[in-house]
FIKE-683354 format. One record per residue (C-alpha): chain; y, x, z; residue number from 1; residue in one letter. Coordinates in steps of 0.1 Angstrom, whole numbers. Layout:
BEGIN
<A, <Y, X, Z>, NUM, A>
...
END
This chain:
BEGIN
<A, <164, -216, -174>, 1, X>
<A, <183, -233, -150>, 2, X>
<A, <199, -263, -162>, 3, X>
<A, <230, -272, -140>, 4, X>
<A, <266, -278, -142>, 5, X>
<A, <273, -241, -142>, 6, X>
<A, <266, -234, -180>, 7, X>
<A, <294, -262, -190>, 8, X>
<A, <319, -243, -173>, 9, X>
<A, <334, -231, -204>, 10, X>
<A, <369, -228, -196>, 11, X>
<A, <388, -198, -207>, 12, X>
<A, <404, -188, -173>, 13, X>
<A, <381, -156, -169>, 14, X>
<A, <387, -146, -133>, 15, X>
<A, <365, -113, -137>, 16, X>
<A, <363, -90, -167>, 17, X>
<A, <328, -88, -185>, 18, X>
<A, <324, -56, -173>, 19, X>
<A, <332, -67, -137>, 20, X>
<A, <309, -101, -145>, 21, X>
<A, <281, -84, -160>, 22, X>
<A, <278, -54, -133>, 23, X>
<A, <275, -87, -106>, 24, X>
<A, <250, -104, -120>, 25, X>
<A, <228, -72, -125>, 26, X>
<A, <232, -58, -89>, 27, X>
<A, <218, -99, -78>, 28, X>
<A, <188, -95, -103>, 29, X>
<A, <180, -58, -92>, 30, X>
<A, <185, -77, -54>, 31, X>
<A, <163, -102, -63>, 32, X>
<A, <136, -80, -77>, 33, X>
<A, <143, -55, -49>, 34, X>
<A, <132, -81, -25>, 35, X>
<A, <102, -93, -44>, 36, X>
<A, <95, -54, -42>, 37, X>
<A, <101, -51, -6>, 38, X>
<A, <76, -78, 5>, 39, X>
<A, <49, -68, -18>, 40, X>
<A, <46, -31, -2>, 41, X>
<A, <55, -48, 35>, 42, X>
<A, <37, -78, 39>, 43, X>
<A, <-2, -81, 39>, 44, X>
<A, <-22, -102, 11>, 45, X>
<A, <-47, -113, 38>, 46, X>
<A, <-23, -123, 60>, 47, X>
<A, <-6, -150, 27>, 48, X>
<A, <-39, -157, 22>, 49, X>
<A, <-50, -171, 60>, 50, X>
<A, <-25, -199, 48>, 51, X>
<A, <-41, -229, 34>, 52, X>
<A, <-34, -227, 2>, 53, X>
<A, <-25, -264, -1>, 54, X>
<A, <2, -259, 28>, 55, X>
<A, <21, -226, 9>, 56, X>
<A, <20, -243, -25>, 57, X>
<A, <43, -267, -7>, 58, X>
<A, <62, -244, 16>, 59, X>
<A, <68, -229, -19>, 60, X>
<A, <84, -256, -39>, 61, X>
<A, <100, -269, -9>, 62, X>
<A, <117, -236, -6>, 63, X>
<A, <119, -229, -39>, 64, X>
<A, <139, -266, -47>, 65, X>
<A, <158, -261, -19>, 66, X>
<A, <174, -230, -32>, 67, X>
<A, <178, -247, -67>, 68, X>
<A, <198, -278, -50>, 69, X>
<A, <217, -254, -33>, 70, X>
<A, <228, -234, -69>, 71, X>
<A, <233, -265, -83>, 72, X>
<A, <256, -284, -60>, 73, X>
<A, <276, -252, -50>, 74, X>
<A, <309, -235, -67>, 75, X>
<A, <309, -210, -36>, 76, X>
<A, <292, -176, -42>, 77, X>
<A, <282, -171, -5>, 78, X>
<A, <260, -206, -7>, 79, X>
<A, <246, -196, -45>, 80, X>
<A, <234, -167, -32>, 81, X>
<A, <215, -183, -2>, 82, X>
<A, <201, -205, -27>, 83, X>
<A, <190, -172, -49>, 84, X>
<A, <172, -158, -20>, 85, X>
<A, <152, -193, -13>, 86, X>
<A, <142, -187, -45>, 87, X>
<A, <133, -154, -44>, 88, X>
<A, <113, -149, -12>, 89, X>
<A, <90, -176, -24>, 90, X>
<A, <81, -158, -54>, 91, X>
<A, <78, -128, -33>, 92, X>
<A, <51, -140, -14>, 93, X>
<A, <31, -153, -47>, 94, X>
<A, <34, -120, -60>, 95, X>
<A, <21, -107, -27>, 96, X>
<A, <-13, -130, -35>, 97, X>
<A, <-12, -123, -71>, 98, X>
<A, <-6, -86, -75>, 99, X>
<A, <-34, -74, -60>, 100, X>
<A, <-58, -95, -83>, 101, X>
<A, <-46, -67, -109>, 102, X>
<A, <-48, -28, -114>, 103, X>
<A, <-18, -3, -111>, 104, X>
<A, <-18, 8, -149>, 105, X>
<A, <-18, -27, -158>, 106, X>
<A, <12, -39, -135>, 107, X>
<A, <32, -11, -148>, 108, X>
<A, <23, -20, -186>, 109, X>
<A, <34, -52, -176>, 110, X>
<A, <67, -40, -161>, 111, X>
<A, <71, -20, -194>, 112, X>
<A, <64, -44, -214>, 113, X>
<A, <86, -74, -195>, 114, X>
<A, <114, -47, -193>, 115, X>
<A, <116, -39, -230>, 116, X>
<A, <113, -78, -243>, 117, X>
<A, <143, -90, -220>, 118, X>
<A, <167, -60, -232>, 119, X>
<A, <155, -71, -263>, 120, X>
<A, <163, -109, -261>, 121, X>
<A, <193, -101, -237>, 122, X>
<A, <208, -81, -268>, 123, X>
<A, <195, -112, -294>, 124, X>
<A, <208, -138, -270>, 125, X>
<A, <247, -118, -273>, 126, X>
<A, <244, -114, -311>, 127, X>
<A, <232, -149, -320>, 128, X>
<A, <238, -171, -289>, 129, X>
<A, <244, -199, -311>, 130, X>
<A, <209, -197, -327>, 131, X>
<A, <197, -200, -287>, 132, X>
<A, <220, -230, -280>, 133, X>
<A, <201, -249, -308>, 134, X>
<A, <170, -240, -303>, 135, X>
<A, <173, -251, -265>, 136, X>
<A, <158, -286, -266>, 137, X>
<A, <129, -275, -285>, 138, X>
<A, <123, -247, -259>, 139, X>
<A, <123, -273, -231>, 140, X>
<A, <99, -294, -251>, 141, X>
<A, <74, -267, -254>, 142, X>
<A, <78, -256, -219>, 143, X>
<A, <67, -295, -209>, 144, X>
<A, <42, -295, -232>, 145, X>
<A, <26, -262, -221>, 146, X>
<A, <26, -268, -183>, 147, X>
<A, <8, -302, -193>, 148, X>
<A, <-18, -287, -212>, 149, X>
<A, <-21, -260, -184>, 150, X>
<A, <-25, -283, -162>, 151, X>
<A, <-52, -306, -181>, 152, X>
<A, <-70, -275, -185>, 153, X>
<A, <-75, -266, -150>, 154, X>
<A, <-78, -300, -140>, 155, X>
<A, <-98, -313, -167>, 156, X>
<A, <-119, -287, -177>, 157, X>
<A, <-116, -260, -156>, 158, X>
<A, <-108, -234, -181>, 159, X>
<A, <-80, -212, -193>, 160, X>
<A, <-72, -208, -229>, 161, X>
<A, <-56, -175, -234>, 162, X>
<A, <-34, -182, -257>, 163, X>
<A, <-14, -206, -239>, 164, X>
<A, <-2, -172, -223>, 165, X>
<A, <13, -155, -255>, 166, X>
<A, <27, -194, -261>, 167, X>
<A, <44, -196, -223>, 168, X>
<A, <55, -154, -227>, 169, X>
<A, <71, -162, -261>, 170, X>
<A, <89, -197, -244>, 171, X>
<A, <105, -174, -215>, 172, X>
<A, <114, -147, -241>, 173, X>
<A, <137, -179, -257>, 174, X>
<A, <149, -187, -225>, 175, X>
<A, <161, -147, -219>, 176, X>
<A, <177, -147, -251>, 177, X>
<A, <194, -185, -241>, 178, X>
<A, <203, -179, -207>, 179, X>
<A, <220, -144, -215>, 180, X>
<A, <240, -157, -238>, 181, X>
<A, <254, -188, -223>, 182, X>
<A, <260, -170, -194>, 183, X>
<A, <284, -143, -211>, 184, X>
<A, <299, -174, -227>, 185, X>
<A, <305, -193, -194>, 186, X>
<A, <341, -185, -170>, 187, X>
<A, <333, -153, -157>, 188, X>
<A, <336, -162, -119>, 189, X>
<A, <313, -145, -92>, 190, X>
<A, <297, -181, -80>, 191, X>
<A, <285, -182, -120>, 192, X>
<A, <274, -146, -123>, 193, X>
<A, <251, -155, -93>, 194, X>
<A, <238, -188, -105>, 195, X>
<A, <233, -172, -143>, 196, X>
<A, <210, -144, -122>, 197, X>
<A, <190, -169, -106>, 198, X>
<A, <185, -186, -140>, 199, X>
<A, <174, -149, -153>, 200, X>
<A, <156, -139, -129>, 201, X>
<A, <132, -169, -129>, 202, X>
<A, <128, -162, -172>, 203, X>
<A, <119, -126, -162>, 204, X>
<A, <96, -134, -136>, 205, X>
<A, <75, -156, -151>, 206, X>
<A, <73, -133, -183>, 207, X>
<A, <66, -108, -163>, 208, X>
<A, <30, -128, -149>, 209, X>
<A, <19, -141, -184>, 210, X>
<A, <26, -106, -202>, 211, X>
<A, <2, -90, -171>, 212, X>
<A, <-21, -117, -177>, 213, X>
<A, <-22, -108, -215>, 214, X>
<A, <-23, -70, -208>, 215, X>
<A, <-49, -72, -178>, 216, X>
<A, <-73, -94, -207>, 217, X>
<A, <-71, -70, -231>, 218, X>
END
């Protein structure tokens, strides 16, 4: 989902097998994950929560931006991966506020459920990576157009229509499928196995809170 120089990188000087490519990019999205893991069994809701919420929506998109510059600007894999982990401690302390809202059974139908759909549009996004590339500027498009209805929603009306989750699951299901496949299409260097993890690992994430949403309603 992230859109930066990285995925134009299409030479065909591959420094690293795909094996060698692939197996990188996993162990930063298992980091990543382990991470958000780690701080939801560490770190107290309450003590997220004491935070005005106004104050740690910014710390998180100033975090969260910062980490994006940083994958954006940088060719080196040490600085991409700093930038990774500005993204993911953020998102580790929303799920730390979040998670508890929801039961056990649900978060693991969720995980199921979020597990099964990216293997899924991982293994699309190989066979028909071409179909993703077109379909790319329509994805965006609904992406904008969702977060703005969201957000008159809230705003607006104060309400939540719950289809706007199946809408937003099905959007980061496309951006799997895209972002797998450009990224196996990309020079396989460690600095872009880094950044196309950070571009996944956002995709699975936010599946991962609209498909618990959907489960956790029905």
């Amino acid at each position: 989902m992230l859109e930066n120089k990285t995925f134009n990188r299409l030479g065909t000087n591959h420094k690293l097998s795909a094996n060698t490519y692939n197996l990188i990019l996993g162990a930063v999205l298992l980091w990543g994950f382990s991470v958000n893991w780690y701080l939801v069994i560490t770190v107290p809701a309450e003590t997220i929560r004491a935070v005005p919420m106004m104050l740690f929506l910014v710390g998180y998109m100033i975090t969260a931006l910062a980490g994006c510059a940083i994958i954006f600007r940088s060719e080196k894999p040490l600085y991409s991966f700093l930038g990774y982990n500005l993204i993911v401690i953020p998102v580790g302390l929303l799920l730390v506020i979040v998670l508890p809202n929801y039961s056990d059974q649900n978060i693991l139908k969720a995980l199921q459920a979020t597990v099964f759909l990216t293997v899924a549009m991982m293994l699309l996004g190989t066979s028909f990576p071409h179909f993703f590339k077109r379909i790319e500027a329509s994805l965006f498009i609904a992406l904008v157009g969702t977060i703005i209805v969201e957000l008159a929603q809230v705003w607006l009306f104060g309400i939540h229509l719950a289809v706007m989750d199946w809408i937003t699951a099905l959007i980061f299901c496309g951006y799997i499928g895209l972002d797998w496949g450009r990224a196996n299409q990309i020079e396989r260097t460690v600095d872009n196995a880094i950044d196309s993890a950070a571009s996944l690992y956002l995709d699975i994430i936010n599946l991962f809170l609209r498909v618990l949403r959907i489960v956790s309603r029905k």
